[in-house]
N, C-alpha and C positions, 0 to 999 in steps of 0.2 A: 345272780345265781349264787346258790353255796358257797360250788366250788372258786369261783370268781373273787368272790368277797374273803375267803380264805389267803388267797393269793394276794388280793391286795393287800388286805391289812398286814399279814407277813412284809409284803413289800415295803408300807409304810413304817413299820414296826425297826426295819434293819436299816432302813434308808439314813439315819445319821451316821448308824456304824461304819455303813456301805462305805461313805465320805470318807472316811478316816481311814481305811483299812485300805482303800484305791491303790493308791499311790503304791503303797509297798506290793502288792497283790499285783498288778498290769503287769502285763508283756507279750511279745509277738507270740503268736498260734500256728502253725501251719500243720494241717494234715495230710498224709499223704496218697488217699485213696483220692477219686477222678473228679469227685465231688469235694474240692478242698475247701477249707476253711479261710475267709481271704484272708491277708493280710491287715489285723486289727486289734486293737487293743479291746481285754475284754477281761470284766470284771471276776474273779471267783466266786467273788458274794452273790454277783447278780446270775452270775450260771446258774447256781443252787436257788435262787430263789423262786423258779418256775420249774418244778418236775415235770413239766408237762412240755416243755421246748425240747423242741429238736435244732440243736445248734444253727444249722444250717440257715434258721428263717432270721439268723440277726447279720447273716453272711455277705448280701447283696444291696446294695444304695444305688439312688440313682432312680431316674424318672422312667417308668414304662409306658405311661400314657404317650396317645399318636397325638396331643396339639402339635404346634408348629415346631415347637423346639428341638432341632436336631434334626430335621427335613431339609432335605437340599430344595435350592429354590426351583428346579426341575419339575421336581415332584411337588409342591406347594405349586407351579404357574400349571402343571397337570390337573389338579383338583379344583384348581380356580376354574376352568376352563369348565370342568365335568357339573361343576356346581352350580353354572350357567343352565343348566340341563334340568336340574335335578330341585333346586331349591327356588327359585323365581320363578315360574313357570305361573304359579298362581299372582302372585303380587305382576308380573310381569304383562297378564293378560287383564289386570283390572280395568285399564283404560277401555276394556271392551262396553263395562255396564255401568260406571260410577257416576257420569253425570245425568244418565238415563233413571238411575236408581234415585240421584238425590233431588231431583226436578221432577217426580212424579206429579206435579198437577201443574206443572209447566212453569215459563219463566217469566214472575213479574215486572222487575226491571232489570235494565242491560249490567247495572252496577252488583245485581246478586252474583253474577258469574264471574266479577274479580273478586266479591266476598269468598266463596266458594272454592274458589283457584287457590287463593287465598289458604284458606283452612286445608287445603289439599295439600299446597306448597310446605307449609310447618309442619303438618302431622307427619308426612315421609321424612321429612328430615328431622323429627323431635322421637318417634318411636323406633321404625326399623334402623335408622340409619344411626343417632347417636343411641339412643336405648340399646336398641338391642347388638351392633353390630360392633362398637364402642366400649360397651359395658356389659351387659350380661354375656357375651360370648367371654368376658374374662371368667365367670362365675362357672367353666367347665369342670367338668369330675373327670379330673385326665384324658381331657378329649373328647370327652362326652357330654352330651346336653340335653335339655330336658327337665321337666318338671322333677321327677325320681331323680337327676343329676343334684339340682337345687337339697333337694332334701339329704341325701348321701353326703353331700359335703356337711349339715346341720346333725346328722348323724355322727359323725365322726371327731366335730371338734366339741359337741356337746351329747351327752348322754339320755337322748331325747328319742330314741329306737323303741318299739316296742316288742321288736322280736330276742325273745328270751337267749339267746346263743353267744353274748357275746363273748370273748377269753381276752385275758391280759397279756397273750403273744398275739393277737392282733395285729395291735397298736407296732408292730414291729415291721411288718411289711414294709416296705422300701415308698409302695404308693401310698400307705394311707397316711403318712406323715403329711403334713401340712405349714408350709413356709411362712408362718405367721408374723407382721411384724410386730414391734417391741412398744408401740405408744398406743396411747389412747386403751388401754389394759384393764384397767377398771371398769369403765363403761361397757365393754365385753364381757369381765366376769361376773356384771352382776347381774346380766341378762340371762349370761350363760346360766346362773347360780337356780335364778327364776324358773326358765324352761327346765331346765332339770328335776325343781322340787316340784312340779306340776303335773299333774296326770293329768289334769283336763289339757294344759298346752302342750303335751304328747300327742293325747289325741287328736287333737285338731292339728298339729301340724300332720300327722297321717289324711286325716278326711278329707286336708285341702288340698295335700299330693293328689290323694286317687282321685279326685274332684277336677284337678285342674287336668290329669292324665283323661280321664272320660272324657270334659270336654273337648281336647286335641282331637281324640278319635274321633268325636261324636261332630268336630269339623270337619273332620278327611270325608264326611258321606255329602254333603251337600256341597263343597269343594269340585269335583268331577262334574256334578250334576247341573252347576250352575257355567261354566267354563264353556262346556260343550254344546249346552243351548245354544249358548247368546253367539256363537260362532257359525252352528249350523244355522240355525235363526237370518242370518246374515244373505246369505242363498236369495229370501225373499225380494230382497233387495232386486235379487235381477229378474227372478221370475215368478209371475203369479201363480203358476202352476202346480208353487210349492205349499202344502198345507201344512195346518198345523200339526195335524195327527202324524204326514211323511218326515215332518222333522223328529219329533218327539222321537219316534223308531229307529233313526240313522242314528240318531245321538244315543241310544241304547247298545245299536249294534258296536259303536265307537269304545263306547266303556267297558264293554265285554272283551272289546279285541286289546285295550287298554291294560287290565287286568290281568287277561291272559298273558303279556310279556313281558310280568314281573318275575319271572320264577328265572329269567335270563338274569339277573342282578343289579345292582346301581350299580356296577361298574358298565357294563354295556349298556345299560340301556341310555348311562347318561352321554357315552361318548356317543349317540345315537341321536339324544334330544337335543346336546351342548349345540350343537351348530344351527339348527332349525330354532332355537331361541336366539342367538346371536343375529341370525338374520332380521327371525323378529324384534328385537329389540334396533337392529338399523333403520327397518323399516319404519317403523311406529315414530323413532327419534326424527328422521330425514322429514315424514311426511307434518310432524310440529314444527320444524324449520319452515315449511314451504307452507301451512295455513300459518303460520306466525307473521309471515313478511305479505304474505297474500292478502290477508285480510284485517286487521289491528297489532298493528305491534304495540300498542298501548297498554296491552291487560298487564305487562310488566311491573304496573302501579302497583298488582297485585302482592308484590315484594312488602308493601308497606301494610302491618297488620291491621289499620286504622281502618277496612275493608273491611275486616270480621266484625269488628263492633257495629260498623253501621248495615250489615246484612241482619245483626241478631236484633239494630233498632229497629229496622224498618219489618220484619218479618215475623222475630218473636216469637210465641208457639211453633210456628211453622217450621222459620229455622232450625230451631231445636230439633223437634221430628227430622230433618235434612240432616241431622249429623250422623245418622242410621244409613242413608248413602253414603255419605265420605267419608266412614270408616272402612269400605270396599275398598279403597284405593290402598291398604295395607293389611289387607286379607294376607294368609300364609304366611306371614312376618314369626309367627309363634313356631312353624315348621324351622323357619331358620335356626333358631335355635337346637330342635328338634333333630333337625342333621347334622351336626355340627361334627357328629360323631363317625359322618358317612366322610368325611373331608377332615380339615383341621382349620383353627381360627383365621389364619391369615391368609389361606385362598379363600376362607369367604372374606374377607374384607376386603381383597385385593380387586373381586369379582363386583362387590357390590359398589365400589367406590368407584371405579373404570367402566363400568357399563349400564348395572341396573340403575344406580339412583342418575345419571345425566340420563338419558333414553325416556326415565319416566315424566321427568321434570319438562321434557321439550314434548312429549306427548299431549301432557297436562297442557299444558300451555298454548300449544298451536291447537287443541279443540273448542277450546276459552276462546279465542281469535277467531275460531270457526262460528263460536255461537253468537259474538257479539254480531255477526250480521245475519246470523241463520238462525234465532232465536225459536222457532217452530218447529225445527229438525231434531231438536231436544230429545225426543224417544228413543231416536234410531243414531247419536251422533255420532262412533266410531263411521260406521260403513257411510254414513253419508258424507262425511269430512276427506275422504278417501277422493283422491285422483280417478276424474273415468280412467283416464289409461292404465290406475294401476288396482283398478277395482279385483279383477280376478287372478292376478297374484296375490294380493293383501289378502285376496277372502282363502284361498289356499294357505295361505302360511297362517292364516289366527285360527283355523280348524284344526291343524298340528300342531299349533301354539296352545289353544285350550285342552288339546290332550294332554300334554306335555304339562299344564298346571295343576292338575291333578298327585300327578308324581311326587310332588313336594308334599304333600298331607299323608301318601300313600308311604313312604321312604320314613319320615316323622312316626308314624301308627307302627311301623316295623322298631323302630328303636326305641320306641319309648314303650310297649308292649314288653320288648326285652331283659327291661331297667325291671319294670313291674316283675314280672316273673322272677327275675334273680332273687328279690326283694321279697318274695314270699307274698305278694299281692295281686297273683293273679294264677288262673288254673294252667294246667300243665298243655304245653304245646310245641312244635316243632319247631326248632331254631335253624334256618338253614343258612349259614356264613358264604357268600357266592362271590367273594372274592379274595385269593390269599395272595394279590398284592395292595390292596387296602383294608386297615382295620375297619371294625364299624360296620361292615354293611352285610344286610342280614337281609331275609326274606323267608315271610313265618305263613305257609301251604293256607292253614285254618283263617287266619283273619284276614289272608286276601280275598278270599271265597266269600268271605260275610261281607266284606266290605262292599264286594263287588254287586250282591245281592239287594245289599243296603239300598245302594247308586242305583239302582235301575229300578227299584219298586220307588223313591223315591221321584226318578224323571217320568216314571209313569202318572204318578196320583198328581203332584203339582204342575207339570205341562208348562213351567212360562218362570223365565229368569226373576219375575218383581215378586212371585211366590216366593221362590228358591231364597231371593235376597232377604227379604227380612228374614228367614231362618237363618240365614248366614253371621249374622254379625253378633249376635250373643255370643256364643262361644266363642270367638274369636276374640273379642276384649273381654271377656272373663278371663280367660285363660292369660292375657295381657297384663291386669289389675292382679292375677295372683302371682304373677311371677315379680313384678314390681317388691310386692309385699315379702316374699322370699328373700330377694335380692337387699332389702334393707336388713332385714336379719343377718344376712353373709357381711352387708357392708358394715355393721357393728362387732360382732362377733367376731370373725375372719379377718375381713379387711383391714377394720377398725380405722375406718376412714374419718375422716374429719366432721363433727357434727354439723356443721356449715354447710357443708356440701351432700350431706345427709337429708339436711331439711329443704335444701333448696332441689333434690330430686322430686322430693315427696311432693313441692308445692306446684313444680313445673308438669314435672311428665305424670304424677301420682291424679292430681287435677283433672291434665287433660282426658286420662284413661275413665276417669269416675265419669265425667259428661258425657262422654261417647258411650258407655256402660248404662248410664242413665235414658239416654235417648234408644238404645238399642231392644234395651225394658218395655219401651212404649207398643213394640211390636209384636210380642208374648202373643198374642190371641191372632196373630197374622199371617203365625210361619214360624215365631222364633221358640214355640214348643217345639221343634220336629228336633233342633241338636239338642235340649233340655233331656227330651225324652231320650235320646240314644247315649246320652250320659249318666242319666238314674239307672238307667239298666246296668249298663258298664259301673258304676257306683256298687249296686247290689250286688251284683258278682265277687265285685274285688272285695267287699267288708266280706261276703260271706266264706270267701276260701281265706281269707287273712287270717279272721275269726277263730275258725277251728282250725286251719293252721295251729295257730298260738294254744289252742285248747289244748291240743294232741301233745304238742311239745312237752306243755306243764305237765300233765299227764305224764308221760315216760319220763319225764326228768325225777316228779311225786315215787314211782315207781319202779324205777331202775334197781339193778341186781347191784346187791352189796359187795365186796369182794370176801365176806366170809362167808357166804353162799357158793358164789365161785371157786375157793378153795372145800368144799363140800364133795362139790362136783367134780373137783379132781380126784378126790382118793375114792369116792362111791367105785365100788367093785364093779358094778352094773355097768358102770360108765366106759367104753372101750375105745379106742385108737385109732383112727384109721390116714395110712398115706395118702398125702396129698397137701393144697392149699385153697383154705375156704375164707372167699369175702363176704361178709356178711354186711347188706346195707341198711344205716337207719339214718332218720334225721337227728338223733340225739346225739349231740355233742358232749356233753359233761356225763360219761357212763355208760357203763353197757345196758341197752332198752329190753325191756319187758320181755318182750315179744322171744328173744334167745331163752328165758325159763321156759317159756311153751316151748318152745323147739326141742329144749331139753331133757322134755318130759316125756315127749312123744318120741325121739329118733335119742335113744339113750348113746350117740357113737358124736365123738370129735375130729377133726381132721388133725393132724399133725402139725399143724400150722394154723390158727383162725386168726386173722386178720376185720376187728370191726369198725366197716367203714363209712364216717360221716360226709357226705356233702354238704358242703357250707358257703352260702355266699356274703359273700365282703360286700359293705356299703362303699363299695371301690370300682371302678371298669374294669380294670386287669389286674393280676394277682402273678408277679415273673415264674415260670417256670420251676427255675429254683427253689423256690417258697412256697411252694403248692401243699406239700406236703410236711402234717405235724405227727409224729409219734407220740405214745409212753406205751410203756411196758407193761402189763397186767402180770401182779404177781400171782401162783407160785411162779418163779421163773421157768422150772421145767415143762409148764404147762404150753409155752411157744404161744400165747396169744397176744396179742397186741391191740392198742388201739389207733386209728387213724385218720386224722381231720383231713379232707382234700378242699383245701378251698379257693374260690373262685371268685372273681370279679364277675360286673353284670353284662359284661361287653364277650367274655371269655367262652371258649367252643371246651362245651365238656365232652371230652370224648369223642372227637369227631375226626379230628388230625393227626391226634397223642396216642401212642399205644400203653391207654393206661393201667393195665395190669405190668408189662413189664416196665413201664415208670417206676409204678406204687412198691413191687417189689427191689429195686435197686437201691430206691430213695430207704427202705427196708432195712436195706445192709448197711448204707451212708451210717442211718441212725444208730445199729447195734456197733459199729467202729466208733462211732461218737460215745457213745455212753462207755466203751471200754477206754477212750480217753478221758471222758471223765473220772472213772473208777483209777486209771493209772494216778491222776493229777490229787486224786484221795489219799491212794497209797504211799505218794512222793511226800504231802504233805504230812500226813501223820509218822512217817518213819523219819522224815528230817527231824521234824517234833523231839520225836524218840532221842537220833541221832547229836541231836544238838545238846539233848540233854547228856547225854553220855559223854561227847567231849566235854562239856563245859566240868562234869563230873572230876574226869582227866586232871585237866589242866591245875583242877584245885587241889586235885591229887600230889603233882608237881610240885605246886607252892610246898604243898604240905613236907612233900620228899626234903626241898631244899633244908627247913627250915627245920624239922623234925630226925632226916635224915633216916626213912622208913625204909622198909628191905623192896630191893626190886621186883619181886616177886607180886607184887600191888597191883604194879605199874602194868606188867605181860598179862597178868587176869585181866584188867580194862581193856586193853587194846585187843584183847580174845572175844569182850563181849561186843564191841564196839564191830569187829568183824562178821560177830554172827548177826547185828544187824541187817549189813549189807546183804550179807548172805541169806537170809530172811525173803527179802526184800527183792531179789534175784530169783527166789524160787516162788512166791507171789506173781512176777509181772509172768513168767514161766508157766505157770499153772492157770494166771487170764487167758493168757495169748494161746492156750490148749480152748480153755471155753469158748473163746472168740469164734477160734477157727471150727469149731463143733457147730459152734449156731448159725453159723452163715451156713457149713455145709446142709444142715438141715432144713434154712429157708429153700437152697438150690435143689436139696433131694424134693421138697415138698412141690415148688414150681415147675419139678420135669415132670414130674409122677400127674400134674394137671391141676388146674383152678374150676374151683365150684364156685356158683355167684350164688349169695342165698339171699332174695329179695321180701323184705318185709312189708307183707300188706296187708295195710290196718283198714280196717271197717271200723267205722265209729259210729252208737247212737249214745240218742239222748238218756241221760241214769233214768234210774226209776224214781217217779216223782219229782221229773221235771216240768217245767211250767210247759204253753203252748207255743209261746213265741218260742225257745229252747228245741223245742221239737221239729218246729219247723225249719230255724236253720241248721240244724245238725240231721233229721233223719230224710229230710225231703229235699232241702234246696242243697246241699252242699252232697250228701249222696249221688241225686242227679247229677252233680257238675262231674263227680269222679266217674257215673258210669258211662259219661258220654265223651271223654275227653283222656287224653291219651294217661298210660301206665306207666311206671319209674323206668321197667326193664325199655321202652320205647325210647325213652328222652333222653337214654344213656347208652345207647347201643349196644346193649348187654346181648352176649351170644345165646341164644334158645337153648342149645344140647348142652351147654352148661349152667344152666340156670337153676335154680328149684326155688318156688315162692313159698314163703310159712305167711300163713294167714292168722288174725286174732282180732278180739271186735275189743273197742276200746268201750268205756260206756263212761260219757263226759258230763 
């Protein structure tokens, strides 16, 4: 931006000065309004070098993100517990269909099922459990996870954003710093140096975020749909009575009643499920102990990988096709990440290491034991490996269990939906926060409704879990393989981890995801278009509000009001006064937007106060309190109008908890006491200036007297002027401290007299003599999305009887 590139190059411009001038220039700060200044050394040169700061955002240090750090272990063995509920429900219930899935034309020899165990045994523990559980939960955005998390951190240490807003107090926020270490420095900059000079690797790091985001979602639909079958599906087992079509419908009404008690929140619902997955996860574990010892303890050879080899010699094509089965056995692995933000890193680690990965491992195992003597059972082999005595408890609890695995894609699709919209890459929609004693956890009215729609048109058209499954598994290791590819850029760039162990990620787990990705491909024409499809859509959407998004912006930023226009508009006679205080909202950052010249033209009258204000969100999750809000001042001075950034993390409740009108104005006052600290700290300096000169005047004087022996009369004129300095200088801070107190009075007359919101809504079409493609995403598709999908005044809970919206058509 202009303004941006002004700022820095100033900044680079003083930055030796700066150096040199430090030292003498530091000393302690303190303010003494409510809102102080902490205790910290702070540069004069660097005050001055952003007009645009409001002291306060360099005030506060210190990590705001919910990871682990600073959680009592209480509350971390709480979330591990809830996380039981809420994140494995799907990985949890795999053992339902995996070996059914990867034997679909049955088993040829007894040695394929230690091959297979085999490949089952390393993938759990090579992707969720070291990948993802190990490593990528370090790759959090303060607690937060998620594809849009991956990207937000390559946003911020690299200059690789497309969204046009960014400002050089930023970089100041307390969260967006980033603890980078000190080696390996080169190999990062020169990466960094590359993405940066690149538009095309802008772009595509954007396409593969909202690529790898659609497909998550576009797993949350056949996730529910596949769980719930192969559960009710189970039922037949005992009676014949039960058809296909009675199932299909139970498991419809399941997901509807599923769906419907999400609006209760992750917090309840998880302390609801935690325990009915616990159970299931004993049961599943106990009942591999007892076909383990019951029937081969031998599949244990399966430890040794020389079983993979001779499954892929002996089978070949086929095997290959079979790893589109046993990549079921780590379905939902992508959501763990995805929650991460519902919880924090080390209850899930605590959760997945103590319960989910031993429970799955003795599952696997004791059905392997199950098959080597029941080889023919293969279709059906959870419910047939099942104890008679404990057939109808088991079948009970994995029908609560396959609800329950649902949750984990549904919880995922709420946070990672969130990330997107903060980020300007998705249409406007309701954010409901349902729990204010854990961060994170949200629940968004619109996309459960669709999801829920999704899931049931869905369990209608395909009827039968080996449908369901080969849709399942593309987007699942897509979304696998691109977070891989993320996570190497973090590990150079960020990390700056050791190239060694760089390369051997890539050839280990980067390998294994490409095979499994590969064989999952084979299924394309079978099922594995249905999440393709519900992710091009979810694709279109997101490029087409990003799109004009960014159009809009460049546009008002092209166009924004001069400030010798705005001083026009204060002495125009026509122009008149009126009490009060008016917020005026836009997304333009850098300037007052277009759209106030219309306003100007048509309602010739000002508030006494205008206040314009930008919402802005940080490639950040939270944004402290303190640091929400940026000032400057629009001159004339008399005119009382300002400008005001409020900005936000993509985790953060605008408006929902905060009363933020009387925030915005307090934090108002902070600022106008801060800048008459500055203006004091001008005054001090230029009259010491003065001062120093005068004694030093003095003193030479002195010499002079001694040596010369000049009349006293010299000497009493200096120390006269020397006085009316001070005295100067006394009737200056005097005459601030009157203005001071003028302008706050006049924020407080303007905020009792009442707040106007003056919301700006822009229509945008295509210019004249735009192409076709042009037209149609700007007058058709992206139109559409705004009139069917909620309004600014809605997202922000802006009061109605105070409102008035100024309308104007943008032409892009």
């Amino acid at each position: 931006m202009p303004e941006d590139a002004i700022l820095e190059d100033a900044a680079d411009r003083t930055e030796s000065h700066d150096d040199q001038e430090e030292e003498e220039e530091e000393e302690e700060v303190v303010l003494p309004h409510h809102q102080q200044l902490k205790t910290k050394k702070l540069s004069w040169q660097k005050l001055r070098r952003f007009d645009s700061l409001d002291i306060e955002s360099r005030s506060v240090n210190g990590h705001h993100g919910h990871t682990s750090t600073g959680a009592s272990w209480s509350v971390i063995l709480q979330l591990a517990f809830q996380s039981i509920g809420i994140v494995y429900g799907d990985i949890g219930t795999s053992p339902l269909y995996v070996y059914a899935s990867t034997f679909t034309k049955g088993i040829k020899d007894r040695d394929d099922i230690l091959g297979v165990l085999s490949l089952i045994i390393y993938t759990i523990t090579l992707i969720p459990l070291n990948k993802f559980v190990f490593i990528v939960l370090q790759a959090n955005d303060n607690g937060d996870g998620g594809t849009f998390a991956l990207y937000s951190l390559l946003c911020r240490y690299a200059k690789v954003s497309l969204t046009p807003s960014q400002q050089a107090e930023d970089c100041n926020v307390s969260n967006f710093q980033l603890e980078l270490p000190s080696k390996r420095l080169r190999r990062a900059s020169k990466l960094k140096s590359k993405l940066e000079s690149s538009n095309f690797a802008k772009y595509f790091l954007l396409f593969a975020t909202m690529l790898g985001t659609s497909m998550v979602i576009g797993d949350g639909v056949p996730t529910p749909c596949i769980s719930v079958l192969s559960a009710v599906g189970g039922i037949k087992q005992a009676t014949s009575a039960m058809t296909d079509d009675m199932i299909v419908w139970i498991s419809v009404c399941i997901l509807v009643c599923l769906f419907m008690a999400q609006r209760f929140g992750t917090d309840k619902v998880g302390y609801s499920f935690a325990p009915i997955i616990c159970v299931w996860f004993t049961l599943i574990g106990g009942i591999g102990v007892y076909n383990f010892f019951k029937y081969d303890p031998t599949v244990l050879k399966a430890l040794n990988p020389q079983y993979i080899v001779d499954y892929f010699k002996r089978n070949k094509g086929d095997a290959w096709i079979s790893l589109g089965g046993v990549v079921l056995a780590i379905t939902g692995t992508e959501a763990l990440f995805a929650d991460v933000g519902h919880f924090t890193v080390r209850s899930i680690q605590i959760s997945m290491c103590s319960v989910t990965y031993p429970a799955l491992l003795l599952a696997y195992i004791g059905q392997a034991s199950f098959l080597r003597e029941h080889k023919s059972l293969v279709s059906n082999t959870f419910f047939e490996s099942i104890p008679k005595r404990m057939y109808w408890p088991m079948f009970g609890v994995a029908v609560m269990a396959s609800i329950i695995a649902s949750q984990a894609m549904i919880s995922g699709t709420f946070s990672i939906i969130q990330q997107s919209l903060a980020l300007g890459c998705f249409p406007r929609v309701k954010i409901v926060h349902t729990s204010t004693k854990y961060e994170g956890q949200v629940y968004i009215p619109e996309v459960n409704y669709l999801l829920m729609l999704a899931c049931v048109g869905v369990t209608l058209v395909f009827r039968s879990t080996t449908k369901i499954g080969n849709a399942y598994g593309i987007a699942v290791v897509f979304v696998m393989t691109l977070t891989s590819a993320f996570l190497v850029l973090i590990m150079i760039m960020i990390w700056k981890t050791h190239i060694l162990l760089i390369i051997s990620y890539v050839l280990i787990i980067g390998s294994v995801e490409l095979m499994y990705l590969s064989s999952v491909l084979y299924k394309f024409d079978q099922g594995g278009y249905l999440p393709l499809g519900f992710a091009t859509l979810l694709m279109l959407i997101m490029f087409v509000w990003n799109d004009v998004h960014r159009r809009k912006y460049y546009y008002e930023l092209d166009h924004k009001i001069s400030p010798e226009k705005l001083r026009q508009l204060s002495v125009d006679k026509n122009f008149c006064r009126m009490p009060g205080l008016a917020m005026f909202y836009s997304e333009l950052v850098q300037g007052i937007p277009p759209i106030f010249n219309h306003y100007a033209e048509n309602v010739p009258a000002l508030h006494s106060v205008l206040v314009f204000v930008s919402i802005k969100s940080l490639p950040i999750s939270k944004v402290p309190m303190e640091e929400r809000f940026l000032f400057r001042r629009v001159e004339p001075r008399e005119l009382n109008v300002f400008r005001c950034v409020a900005r936000y993390g993509y985790t953060d409740v605008r408006n929902e908890n905060e009363p933020f009108e009387g925030l915005l104005v307090e934090k108002l006052k902070d600022f106008l006491r801060d800048d008459f600290w500055l203006s004091q700290r001008t005054m001090h300096k230029t009259n010491g200036e003065k001062l120093e000169k005068e004694v030093s005047a003095e003193l030479l004087g002195d010499d002079d007297e001694l040596e010369n022996g000049n009349d006293h009369q010299e000497n009493e004129s200096k120390n006269e002027d020397v006085k009316q300095v001070l005295d100067d200088d006394e009737d200056q801070k005097k005459q601030q401290d009157d203005v001071l107190g003028t302008e706050i009075d006049a924020i407080d007359k303007a905020w009792r007299r009442g707040v106007v919101h003056l919301i700006g809504e822009n229509e945008v079409t295509a210019a004249k003599g735009a192409g076709i493609a042009k037209r149609i995403l700007i007058d058709y598709a992206y139109n559409f999305l705004t009139r069917n999908l909620r309004q600014s005044d809605k997202v922000f809970d802006i009061p109605h009887k105070r409102m008035l919206k100024v309308g104007m058509t943008y032409e892009l």
